[in-house]
C-alpha positions as CSV (number, residue, x, y, z in Angstrom):
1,X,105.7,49.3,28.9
2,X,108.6,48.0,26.5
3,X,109.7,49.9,23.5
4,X,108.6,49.8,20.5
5,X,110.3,47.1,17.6
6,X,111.5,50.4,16.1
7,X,114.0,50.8,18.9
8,X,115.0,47.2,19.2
9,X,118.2,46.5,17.6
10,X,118.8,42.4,16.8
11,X,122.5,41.9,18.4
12,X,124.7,39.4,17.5
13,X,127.8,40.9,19.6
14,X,129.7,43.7,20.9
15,X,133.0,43.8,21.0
16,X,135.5,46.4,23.0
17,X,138.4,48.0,22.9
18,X,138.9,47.0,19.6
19,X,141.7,48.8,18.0
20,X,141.7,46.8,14.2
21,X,138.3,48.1,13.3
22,X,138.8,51.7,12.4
23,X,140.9,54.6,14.5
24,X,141.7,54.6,18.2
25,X,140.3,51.9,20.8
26,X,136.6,51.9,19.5
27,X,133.3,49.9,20.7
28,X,132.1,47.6,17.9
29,X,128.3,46.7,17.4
30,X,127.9,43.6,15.0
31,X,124.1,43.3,14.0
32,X,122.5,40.2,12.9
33,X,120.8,39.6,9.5
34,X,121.3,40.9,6.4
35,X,119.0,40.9,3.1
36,X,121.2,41.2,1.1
37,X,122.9,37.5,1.1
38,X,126.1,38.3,-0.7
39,X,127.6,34.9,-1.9
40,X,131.4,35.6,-0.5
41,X,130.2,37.7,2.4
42,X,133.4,37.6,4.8
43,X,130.5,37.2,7.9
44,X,128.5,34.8,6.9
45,X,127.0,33.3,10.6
46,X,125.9,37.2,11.1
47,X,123.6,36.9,7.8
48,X,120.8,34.8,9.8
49,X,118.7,36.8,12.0
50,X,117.8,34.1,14.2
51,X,122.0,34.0,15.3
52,X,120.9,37.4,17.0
53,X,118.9,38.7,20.1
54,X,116.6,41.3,20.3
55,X,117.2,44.4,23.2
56,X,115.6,47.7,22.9
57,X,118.4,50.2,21.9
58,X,118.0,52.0,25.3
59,X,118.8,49.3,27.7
60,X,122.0,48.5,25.4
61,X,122.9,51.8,25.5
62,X,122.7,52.2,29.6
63,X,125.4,48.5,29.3
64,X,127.8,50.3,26.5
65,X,127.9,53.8,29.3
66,X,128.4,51.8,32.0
67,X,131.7,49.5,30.6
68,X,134.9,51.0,32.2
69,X,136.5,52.1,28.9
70,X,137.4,55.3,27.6
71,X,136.4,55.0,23.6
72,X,137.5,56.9,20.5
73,X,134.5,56.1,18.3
74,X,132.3,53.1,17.6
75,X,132.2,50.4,14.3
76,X,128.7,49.1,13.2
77,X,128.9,46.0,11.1
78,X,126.8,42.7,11.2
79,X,125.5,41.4,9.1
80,X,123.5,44.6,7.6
81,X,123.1,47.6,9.4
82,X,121.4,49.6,7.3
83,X,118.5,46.1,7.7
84,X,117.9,48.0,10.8
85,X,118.8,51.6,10.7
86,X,116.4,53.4,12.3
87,X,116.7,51.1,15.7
88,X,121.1,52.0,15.1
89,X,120.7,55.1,14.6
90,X,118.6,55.8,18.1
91,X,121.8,53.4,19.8
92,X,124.5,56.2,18.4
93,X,122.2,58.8,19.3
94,X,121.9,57.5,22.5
95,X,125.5,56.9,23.1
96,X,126.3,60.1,21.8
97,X,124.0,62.1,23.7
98,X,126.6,61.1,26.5
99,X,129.7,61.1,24.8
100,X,129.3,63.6,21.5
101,X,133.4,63.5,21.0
102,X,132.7,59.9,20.0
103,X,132.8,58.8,15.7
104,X,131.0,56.7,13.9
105,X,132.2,54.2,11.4
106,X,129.5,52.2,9.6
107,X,130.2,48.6,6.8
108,X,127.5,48.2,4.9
109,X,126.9,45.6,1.8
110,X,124.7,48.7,-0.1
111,X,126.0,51.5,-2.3
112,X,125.7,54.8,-0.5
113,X,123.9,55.9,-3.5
114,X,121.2,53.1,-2.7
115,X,121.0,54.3,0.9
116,X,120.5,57.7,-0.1
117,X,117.6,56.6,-2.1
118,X,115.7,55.3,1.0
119,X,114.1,57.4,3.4
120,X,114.8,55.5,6.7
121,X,118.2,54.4,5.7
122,X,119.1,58.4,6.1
123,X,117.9,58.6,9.3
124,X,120.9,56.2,10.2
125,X,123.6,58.2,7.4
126,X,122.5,61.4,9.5
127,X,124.2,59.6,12.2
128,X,127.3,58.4,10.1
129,X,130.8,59.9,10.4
130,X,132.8,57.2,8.3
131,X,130.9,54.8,5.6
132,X,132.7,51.5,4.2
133,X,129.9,50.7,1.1
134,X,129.6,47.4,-1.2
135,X,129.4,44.2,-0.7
136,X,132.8,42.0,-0.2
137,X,134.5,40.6,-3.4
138,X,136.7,37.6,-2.4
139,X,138.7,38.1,-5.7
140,X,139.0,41.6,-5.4
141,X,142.0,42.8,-3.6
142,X,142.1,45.3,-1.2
143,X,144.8,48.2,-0.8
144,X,143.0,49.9,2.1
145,X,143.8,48.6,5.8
146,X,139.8,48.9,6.7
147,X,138.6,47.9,3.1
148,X,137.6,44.4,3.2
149,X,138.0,43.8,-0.8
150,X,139.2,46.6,-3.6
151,X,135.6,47.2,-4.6
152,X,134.9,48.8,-1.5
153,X,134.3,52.5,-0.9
154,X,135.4,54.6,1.7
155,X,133.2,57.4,2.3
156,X,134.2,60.3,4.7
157,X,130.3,61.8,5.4
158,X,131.1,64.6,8.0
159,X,133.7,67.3,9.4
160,X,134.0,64.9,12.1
161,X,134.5,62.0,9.8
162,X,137.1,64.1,7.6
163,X,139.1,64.7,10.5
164,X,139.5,60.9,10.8
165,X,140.8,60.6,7.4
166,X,144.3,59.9,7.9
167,X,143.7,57.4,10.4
168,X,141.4,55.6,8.6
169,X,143.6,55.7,5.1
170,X,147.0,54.7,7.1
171,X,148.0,50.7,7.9
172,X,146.5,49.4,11.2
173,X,148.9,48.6,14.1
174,X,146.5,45.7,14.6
175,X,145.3,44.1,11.4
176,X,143.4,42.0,13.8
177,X,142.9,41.1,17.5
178,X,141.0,38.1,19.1
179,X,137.8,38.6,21.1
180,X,136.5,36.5,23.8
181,X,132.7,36.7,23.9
182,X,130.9,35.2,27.1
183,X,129.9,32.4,26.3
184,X,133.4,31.7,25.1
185,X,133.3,32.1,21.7
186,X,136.6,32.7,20.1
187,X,136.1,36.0,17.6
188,X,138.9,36.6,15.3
189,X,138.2,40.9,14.9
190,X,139.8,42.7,11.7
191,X,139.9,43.2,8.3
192,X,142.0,40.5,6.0
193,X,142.4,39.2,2.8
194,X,141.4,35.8,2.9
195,X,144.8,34.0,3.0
196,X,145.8,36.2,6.0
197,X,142.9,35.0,7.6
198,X,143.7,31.6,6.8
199,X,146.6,32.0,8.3
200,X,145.2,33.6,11.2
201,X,142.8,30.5,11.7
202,X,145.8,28.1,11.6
203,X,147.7,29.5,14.1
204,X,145.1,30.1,16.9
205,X,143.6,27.0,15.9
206,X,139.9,28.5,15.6
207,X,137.4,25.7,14.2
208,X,134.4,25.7,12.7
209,X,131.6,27.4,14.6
210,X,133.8,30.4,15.9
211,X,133.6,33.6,14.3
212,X,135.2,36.7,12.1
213,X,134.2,39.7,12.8
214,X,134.7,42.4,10.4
């Protein structure tokens, strides 16, 4: 008997070791669809649902345990994940069932204060270490290596979280990194202002149709 739709998560990608999303080498979970439909999101092909896949949060849990990394934490982003909280939250615990030493960072396009307002968002806070709240404000600079735009909150949520908060405050060795998924889409993975990014795009020559992931 399959699980129930509260335990399916709609992926759009994972990406790993990724060392430009938050502390250490760190899994990253990128969700798809978002309700939120901010006009200057910085993800916009993650805002559909229909650009991800459904898979029960158990089965992608038994993939992420079986990769041959050693991780420091995982990154949720998307797209929304707070759309789907209840189905991420059973991933981390899941994941961290095995592997308890691991943190969680968490983007999100809502105000913490909004989340806190909703009962099955909690369920998913419960399981935050690290939150990164508000939408992305392309004319708002950021000063914060893992802040996409200056409006942007970091939120340290737990002991375990606190204990990351040098890490997360100080500059990134890699401001970015470029993922291969399989089906050899080119992913372009950090957090830049948008003229770095441009930059980025030139150089590598991405086109149109492959991705940023933040």
């Amino acid at each position: 008997m399959g699980a129930p739709d509260a335990v399916k998560i709609n992926l759009f990608r994972i990406g790993y070791p990724v060392t430009s999303l938050g502390p250490g080498k760190r899994l990253v979970i990128w969700v798809a669809g978002c309700r939120k439909r901010c006009p200057s999101c910085i993800s916009p092909e993650m805002r559909d649902p229909a650009a991800g896949a459904w898979i029960e949060s158990e089965e992608l849990a038994e993939h992420i345990l079986r990769l041959p990394y050693a991780f420091d934490g995982i990154t949720v982003s998307g797209g929304e994940p707070f759309d789907q909280a209840a189905a991420v939250a059973a991933l981390i615990r899941q994941l961290r069932s095995m592997h308890a030493e691991w943190d969680t960072l968490i983007y999100s396009g809502y105000r913490l204060a909004t989340l806190r307002k909703h009962a099955e968002r909690r369920i998913l806070l419960a399981e935050t270490d690290i939150l990164i709240d508000g939408p992305f404000r392309h004319a708002v600079p950021s000063f914060l290596a893992l802040a996409g735009s200056g409006n942007q909150r970091i939120h340290f949520l737990t002991e375990r979280g606190l204990g990351q908060k040098d890490a997360v405050l100080a500059p990134l060795a890699d401001a970015a990194v470029l993922g291969m998924g399989r089906d050899g889409m080119r992913m372009l993975i950090g957090v830049l202002s948008p003229q770095q990014r441009q930059g980025w795009h030139q150089a590598l020559g991405l086109i149109k149709g492959e991705q940023d992931g933040v």
